[in-house]
mmCIF file of the C-alpha atoms, coordinates in Angstrom:
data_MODEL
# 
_entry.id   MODEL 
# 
loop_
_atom_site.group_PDB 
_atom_site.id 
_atom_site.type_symbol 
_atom_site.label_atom_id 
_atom_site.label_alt_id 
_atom_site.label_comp_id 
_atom_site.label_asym_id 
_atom_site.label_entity_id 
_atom_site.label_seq_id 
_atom_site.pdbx_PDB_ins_code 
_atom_site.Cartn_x 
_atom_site.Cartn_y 
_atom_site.Cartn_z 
_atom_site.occupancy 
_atom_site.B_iso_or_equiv 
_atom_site.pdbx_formal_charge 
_atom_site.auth_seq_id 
_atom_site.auth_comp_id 
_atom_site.auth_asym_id 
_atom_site.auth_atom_id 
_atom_site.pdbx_PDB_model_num 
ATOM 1   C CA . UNK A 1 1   ? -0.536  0.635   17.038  1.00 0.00 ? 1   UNK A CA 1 
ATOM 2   C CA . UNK A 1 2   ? 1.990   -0.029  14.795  1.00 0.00 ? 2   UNK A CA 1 
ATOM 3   C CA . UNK A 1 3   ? 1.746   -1.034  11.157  1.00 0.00 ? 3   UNK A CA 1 
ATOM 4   C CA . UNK A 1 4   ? 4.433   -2.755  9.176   1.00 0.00 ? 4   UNK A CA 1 
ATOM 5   C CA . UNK A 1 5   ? 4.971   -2.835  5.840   1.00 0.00 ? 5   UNK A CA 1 
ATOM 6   C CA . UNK A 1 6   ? 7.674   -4.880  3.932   1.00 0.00 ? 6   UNK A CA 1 
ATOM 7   C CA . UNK A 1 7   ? 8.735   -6.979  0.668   1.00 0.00 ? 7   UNK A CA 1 
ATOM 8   C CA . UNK A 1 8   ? 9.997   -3.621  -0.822  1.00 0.00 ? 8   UNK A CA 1 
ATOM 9   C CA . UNK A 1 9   ? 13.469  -3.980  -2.922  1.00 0.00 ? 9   UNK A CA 1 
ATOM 10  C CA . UNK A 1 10  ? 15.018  -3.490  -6.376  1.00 0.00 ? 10  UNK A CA 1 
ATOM 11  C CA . UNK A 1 11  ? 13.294  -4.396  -9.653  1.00 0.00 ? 11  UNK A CA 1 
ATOM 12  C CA . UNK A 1 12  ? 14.050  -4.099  -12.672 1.00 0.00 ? 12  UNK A CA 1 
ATOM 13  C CA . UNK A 1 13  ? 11.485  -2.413  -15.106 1.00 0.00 ? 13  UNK A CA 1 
ATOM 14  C CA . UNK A 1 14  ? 8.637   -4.397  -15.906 1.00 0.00 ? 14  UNK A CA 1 
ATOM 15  C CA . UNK A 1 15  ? 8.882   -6.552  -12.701 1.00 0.00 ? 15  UNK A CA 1 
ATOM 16  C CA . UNK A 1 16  ? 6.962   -7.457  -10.262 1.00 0.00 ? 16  UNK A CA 1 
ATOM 17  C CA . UNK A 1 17  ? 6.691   -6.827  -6.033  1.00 0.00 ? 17  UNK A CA 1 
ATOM 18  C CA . UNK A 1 18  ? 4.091   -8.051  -4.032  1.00 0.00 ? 18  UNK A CA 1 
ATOM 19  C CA . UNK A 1 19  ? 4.380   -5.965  -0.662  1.00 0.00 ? 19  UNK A CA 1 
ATOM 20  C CA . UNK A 1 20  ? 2.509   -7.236  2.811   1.00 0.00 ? 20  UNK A CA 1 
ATOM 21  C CA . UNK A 1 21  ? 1.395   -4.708  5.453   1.00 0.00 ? 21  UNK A CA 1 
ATOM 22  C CA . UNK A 1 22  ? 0.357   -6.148  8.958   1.00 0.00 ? 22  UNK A CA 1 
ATOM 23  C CA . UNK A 1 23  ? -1.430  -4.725  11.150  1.00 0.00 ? 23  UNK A CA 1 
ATOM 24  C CA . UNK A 1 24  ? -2.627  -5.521  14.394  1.00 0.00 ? 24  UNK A CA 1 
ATOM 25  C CA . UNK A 1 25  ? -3.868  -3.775  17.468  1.00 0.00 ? 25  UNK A CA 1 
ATOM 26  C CA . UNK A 1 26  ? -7.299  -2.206  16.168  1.00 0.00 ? 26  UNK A CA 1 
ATOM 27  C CA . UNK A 1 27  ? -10.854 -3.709  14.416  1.00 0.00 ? 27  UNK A CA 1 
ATOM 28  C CA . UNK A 1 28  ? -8.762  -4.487  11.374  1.00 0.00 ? 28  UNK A CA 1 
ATOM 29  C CA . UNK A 1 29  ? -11.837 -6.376  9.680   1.00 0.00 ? 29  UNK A CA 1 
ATOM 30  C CA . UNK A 1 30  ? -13.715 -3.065  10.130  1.00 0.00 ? 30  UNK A CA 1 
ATOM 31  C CA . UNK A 1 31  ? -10.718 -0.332  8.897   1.00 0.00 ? 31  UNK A CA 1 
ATOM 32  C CA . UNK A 1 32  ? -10.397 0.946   5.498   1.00 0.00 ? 32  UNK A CA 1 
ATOM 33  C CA . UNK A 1 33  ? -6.867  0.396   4.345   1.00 0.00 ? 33  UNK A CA 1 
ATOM 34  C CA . UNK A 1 34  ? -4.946  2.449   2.112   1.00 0.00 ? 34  UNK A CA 1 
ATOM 35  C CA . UNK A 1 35  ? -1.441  2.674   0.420   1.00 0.00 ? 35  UNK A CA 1 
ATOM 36  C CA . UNK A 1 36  ? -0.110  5.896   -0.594  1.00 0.00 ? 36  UNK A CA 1 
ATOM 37  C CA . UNK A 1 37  ? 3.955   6.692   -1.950  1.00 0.00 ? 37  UNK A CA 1 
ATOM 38  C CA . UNK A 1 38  ? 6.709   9.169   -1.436  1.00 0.00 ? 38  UNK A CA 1 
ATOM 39  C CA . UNK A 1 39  ? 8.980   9.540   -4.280  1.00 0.00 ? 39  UNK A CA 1 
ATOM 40  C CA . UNK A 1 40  ? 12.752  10.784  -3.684  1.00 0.00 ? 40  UNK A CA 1 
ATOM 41  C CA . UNK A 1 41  ? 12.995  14.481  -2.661  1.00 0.00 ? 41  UNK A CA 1 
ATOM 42  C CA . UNK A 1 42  ? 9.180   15.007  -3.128  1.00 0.00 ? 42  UNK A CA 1 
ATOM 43  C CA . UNK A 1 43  ? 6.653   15.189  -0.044  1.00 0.00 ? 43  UNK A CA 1 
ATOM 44  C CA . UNK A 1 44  ? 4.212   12.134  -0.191  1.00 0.00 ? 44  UNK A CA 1 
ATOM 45  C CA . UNK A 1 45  ? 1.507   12.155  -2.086  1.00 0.00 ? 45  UNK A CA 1 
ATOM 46  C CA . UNK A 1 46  ? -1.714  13.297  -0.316  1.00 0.00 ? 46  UNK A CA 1 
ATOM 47  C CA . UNK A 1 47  ? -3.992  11.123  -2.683  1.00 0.00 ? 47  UNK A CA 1 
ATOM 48  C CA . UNK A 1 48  ? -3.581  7.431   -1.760  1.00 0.00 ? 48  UNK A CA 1 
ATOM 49  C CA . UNK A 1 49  ? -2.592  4.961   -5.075  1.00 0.00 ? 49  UNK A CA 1 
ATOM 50  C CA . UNK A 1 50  ? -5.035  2.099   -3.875  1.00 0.00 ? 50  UNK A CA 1 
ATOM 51  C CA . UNK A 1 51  ? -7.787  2.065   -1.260  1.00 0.00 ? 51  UNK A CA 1 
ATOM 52  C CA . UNK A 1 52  ? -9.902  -0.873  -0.319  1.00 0.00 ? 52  UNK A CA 1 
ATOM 53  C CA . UNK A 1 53  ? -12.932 -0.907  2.037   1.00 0.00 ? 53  UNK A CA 1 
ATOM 54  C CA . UNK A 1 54  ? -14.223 -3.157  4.685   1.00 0.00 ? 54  UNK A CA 1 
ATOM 55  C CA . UNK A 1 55  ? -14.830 -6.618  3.636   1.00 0.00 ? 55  UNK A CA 1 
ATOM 56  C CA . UNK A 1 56  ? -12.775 -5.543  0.276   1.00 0.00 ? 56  UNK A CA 1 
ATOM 57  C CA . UNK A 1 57  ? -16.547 -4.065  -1.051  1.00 0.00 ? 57  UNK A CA 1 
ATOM 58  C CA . UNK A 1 58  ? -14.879 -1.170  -2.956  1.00 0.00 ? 58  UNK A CA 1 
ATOM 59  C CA . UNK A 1 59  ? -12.061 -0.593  -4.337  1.00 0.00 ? 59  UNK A CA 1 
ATOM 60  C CA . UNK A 1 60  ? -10.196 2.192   -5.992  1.00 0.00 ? 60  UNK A CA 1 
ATOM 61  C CA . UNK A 1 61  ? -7.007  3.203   -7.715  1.00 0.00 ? 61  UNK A CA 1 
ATOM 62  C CA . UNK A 1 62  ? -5.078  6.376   -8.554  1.00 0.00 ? 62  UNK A CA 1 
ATOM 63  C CA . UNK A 1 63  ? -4.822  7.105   -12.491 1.00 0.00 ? 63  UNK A CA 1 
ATOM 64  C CA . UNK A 1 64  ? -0.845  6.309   -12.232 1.00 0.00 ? 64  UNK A CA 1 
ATOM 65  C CA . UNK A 1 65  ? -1.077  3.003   -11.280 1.00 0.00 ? 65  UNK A CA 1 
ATOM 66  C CA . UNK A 1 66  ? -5.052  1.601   -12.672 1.00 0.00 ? 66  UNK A CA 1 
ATOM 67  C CA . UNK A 1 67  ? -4.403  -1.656  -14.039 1.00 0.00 ? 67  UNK A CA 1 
ATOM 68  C CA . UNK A 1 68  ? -0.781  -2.411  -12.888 1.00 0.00 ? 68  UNK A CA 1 
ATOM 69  C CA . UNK A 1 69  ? -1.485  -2.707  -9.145  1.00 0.00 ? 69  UNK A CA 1 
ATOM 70  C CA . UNK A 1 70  ? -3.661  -4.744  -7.387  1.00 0.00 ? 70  UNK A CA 1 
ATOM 71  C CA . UNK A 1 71  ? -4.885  -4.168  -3.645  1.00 0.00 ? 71  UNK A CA 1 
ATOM 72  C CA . UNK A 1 72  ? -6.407  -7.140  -1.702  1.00 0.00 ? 72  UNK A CA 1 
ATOM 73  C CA . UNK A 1 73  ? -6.639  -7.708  1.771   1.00 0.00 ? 73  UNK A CA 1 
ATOM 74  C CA . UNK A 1 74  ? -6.950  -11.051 4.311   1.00 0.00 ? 74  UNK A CA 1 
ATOM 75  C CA . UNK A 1 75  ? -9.039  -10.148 7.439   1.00 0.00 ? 75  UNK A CA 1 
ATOM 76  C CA . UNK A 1 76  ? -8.326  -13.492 9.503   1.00 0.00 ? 76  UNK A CA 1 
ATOM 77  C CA . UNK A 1 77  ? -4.431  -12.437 9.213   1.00 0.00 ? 77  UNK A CA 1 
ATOM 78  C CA . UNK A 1 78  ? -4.798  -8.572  9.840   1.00 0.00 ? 78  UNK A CA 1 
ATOM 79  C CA . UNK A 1 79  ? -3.275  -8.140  6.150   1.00 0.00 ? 79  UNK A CA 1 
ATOM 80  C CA . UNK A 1 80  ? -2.873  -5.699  3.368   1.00 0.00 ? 80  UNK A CA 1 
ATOM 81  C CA . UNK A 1 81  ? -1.760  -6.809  0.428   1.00 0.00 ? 81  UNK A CA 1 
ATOM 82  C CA . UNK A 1 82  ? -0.142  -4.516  -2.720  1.00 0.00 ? 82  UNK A CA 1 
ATOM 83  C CA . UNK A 1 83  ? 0.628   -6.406  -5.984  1.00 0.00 ? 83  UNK A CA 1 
ATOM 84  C CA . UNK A 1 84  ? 2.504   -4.810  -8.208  1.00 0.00 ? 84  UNK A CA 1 
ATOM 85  C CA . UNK A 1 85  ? 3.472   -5.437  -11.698 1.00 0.00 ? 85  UNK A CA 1 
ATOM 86  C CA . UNK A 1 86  ? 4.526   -3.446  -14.901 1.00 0.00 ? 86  UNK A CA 1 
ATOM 87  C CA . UNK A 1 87  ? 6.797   -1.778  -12.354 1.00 0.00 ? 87  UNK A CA 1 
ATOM 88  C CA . UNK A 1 88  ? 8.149   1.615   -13.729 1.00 0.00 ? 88  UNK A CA 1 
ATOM 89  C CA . UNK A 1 89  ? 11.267  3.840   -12.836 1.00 0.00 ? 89  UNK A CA 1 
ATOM 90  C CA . UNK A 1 90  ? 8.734   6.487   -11.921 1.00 0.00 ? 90  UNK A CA 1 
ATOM 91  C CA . UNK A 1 91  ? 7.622   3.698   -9.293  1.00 0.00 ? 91  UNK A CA 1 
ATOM 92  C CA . UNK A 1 92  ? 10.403  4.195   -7.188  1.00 0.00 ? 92  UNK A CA 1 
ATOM 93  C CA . UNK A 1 93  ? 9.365   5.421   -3.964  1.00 0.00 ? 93  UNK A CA 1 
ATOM 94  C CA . UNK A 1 94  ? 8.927   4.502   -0.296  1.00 0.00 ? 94  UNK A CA 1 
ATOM 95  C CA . UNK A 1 95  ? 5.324   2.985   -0.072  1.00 0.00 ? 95  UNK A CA 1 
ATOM 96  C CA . UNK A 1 96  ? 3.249   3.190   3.327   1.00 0.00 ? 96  UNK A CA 1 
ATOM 97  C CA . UNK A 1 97  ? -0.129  1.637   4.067   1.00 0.00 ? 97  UNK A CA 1 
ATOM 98  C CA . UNK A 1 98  ? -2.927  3.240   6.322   1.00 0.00 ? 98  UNK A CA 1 
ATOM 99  C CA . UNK A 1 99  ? -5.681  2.259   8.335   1.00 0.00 ? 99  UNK A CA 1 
ATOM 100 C CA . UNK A 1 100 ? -8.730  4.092   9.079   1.00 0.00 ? 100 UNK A CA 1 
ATOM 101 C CA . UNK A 1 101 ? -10.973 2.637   11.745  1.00 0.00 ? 101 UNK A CA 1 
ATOM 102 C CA . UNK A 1 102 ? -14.089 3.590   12.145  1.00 0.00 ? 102 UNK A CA 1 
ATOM 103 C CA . UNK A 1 103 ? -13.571 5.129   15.440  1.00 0.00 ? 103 UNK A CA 1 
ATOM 104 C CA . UNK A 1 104 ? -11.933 8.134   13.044  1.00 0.00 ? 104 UNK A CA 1 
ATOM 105 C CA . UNK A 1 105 ? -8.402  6.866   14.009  1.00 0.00 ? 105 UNK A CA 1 
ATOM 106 C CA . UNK A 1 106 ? -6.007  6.946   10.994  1.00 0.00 ? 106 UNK A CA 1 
ATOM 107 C CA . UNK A 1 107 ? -2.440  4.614   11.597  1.00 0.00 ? 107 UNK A CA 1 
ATOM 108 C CA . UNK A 1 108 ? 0.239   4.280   9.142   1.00 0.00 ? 108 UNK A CA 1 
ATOM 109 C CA . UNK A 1 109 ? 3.113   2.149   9.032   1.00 0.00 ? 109 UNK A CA 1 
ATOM 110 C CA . UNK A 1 110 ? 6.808   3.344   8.588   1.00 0.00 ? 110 UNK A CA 1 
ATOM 111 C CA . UNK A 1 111 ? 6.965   2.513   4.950   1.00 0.00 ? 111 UNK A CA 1 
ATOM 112 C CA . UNK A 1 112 ? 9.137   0.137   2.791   1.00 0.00 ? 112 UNK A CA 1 
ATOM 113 C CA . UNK A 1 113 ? 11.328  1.298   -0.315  1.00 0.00 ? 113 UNK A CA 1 
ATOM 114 C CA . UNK A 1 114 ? 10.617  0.261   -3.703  1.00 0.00 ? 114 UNK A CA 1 
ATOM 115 C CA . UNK A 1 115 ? 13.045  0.726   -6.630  1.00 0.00 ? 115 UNK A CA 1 
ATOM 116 C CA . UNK A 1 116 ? 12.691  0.349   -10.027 1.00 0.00 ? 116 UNK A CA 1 
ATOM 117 C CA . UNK A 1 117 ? 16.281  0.439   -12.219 1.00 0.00 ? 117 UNK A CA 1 
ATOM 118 C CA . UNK A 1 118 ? 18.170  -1.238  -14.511 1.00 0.00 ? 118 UNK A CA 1 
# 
């Protein structure tokens, strides 16, 4: 199983990136997805930044990123979707998504890099 993240690039403070995660090969209608971040030179951080449940019933955010981002997902199209606007330098990181099924298998994809400079 293989998950793929992408639409990561360079943004200018304040902008916006709205980044797609497929992923097929599992019940993706029945997973909980997440997103977590790695920043430069730091290990990646073991709380995720936006988690939404099956059927999109709950949702959650970490403190850093409340109100900013925006996690939604599209069942038909095995899709994870992370909006993200108000985009700060201390944004820049490589972003992943994860799946947990609820077989209590956990995927993640190989990440895409987000960077936010003038």
């Amino acid at each position: 199983v293989h998950l793929v993240e992408s639409g990561g690039g360079l943004v200018q403070p304040g902008g916006s990136l709205n980044l797609p995660c497929l992923a097929p090969g599992f019940d993706f209608s029945t997973s909980t997805m997440r997103w977590y971040r790695q920043a430069p030179s730091k290990p990646r951080e073991e709380y995720y930044i936006a988690h939404i449940g099956i059927y999109g019933r709950y949702i959650d955010y970490a403190d850093s990123v409340e109100g900013r981002f925006t996690v939604s997902r599209d069942n038909p199209k095995n899709t994870v979707y992370l909006r993200m606007t108000g985009l700060k330098p201390e944004d820049t990181a490589v972003y992943y998504c994860y799946a947990w099924t609820q077989e209590g298998r956990g995927y993640w994809g190989q990440g895409t890099q987000v960077t936010v400079s003038s």
